[in-house]
C-alpha positions, 0 to 999 in steps of 0.5 A: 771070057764074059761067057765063062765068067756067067757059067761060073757065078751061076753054078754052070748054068746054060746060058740065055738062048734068044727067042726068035718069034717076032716079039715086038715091045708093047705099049703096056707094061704089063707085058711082057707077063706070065699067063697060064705057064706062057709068056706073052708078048706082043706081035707086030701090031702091038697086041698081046698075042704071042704065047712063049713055051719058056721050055720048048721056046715055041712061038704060037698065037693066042688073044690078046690078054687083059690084064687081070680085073678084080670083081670089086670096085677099088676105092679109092680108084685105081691110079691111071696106067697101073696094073691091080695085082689080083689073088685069090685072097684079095686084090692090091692096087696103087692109088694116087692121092690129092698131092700126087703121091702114090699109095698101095692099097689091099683089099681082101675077098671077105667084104672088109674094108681097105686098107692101106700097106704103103704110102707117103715118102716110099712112093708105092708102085708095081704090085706084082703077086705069085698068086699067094702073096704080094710084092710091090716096090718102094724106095730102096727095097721090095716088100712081100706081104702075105695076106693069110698070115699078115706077115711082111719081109723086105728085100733090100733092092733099088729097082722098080725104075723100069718094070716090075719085079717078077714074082713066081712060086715065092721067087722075085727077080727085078731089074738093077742098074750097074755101072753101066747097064741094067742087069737082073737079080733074084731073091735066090741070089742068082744074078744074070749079069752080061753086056747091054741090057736086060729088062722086063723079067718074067719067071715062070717056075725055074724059067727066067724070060727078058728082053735084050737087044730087041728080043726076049731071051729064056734062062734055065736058072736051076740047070 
């Protein structure tokens, strides 16, 4: 029943099919994350090396990915145990001041200064970015920045308490807590709603990859 409810809030979409290569939780929480039309996820000694076809659902083995660094020196540092979001216009990283509170800083690639996008009571956190624009999370909402046009937008979204968003081709999806677990939402209006939990989204064109029950699972969202 659950099943039929799912086909038919999504437009009978196929459902999630589970990926059974291996995948083991990593110690980053960068990862599970998108890279050159992969997803990668880690093996069983907790390096990011597998490489997941989110259309053949193929398992293979690559090195382990870094996270993106940007090639300018953030000031002010970067915050210990959080992921810069680095574009071809800029670079966007949380830092964290005297008091404890978090800020979210944008520095574009012409050699001006930085300057500050979010910070005090919001507390900032997991820039994320599609390779144009900038999405972070805040208290109570997602904001999209486009540092081209200077322009912001807001989602209303209480997220952000688990993993980042994920954010491909101007489409975010992040996780929501229910009633009684955690499910995900994206800003399309599709929402993957089933029994347990599913974490850590990962979008790579109409493609939507998380974690549940131990394994990560791929939905064709647009089919």
């Amino acid at each position: 029943m659950f099943a039929v409810l799912l086909l038919i809030a999504q437009g009978f979409a196929s459902p999630p099919v589970p990926i059974h290569g291996g995948a083991q939780p990593c110690a980053s929480h960068s990862i599970p994350s998108a890279h050159e039309g992969r997803a990668v996820a880690c093996d069983a000694a907790g390096r990011p090396t597998l490489r997941i076809d989110p259309d053949t659902r193929i398992v293979g083995h690559g090195s382990a990915i870094a996270p993106s660094l940007p090639s300018v020196e953030l000031v002010p540092p970067l915050m210990i145990g959080t992921v810069p979001a680095v574009t071809p216009h800029g670079v966007a990283w949380v830092s964290s001041g005297p008091d404890g509170r978090r800020s979210l800083w944008w520095r574009a690639n012409d050699g001006g200064l930085p300057i500050v996008l979010d910070t005090g009571r919001t507390d900032p956190r997991h820039p994320v970015t599609d390779r144009g624009t900038v999405a972070w999370v805040s208290e109570g909402r997602i904001t999209v920045y486009d540092p081209v046009s200077d322009t912001r937008a807001h989602i209303e979204a209480n997220t952000g308490f688990n993993a980042a968003p994920a954010f491909d081709g101007g489409v975010l999806c992040w996780e929501v807590r229910s009633e009684t677990d955690v499910d995900i939402e994206c800003s399309t209006g599709v929402r993957l709603e089933r029994e347990g939990h599913q974490t850590r989204p990962v979008l790579i064109g109409d493609k939507l990859l998380f974690r549940e029950n131990g394994l990560i699972w791929v939905w064709a969202i647009s089919s």
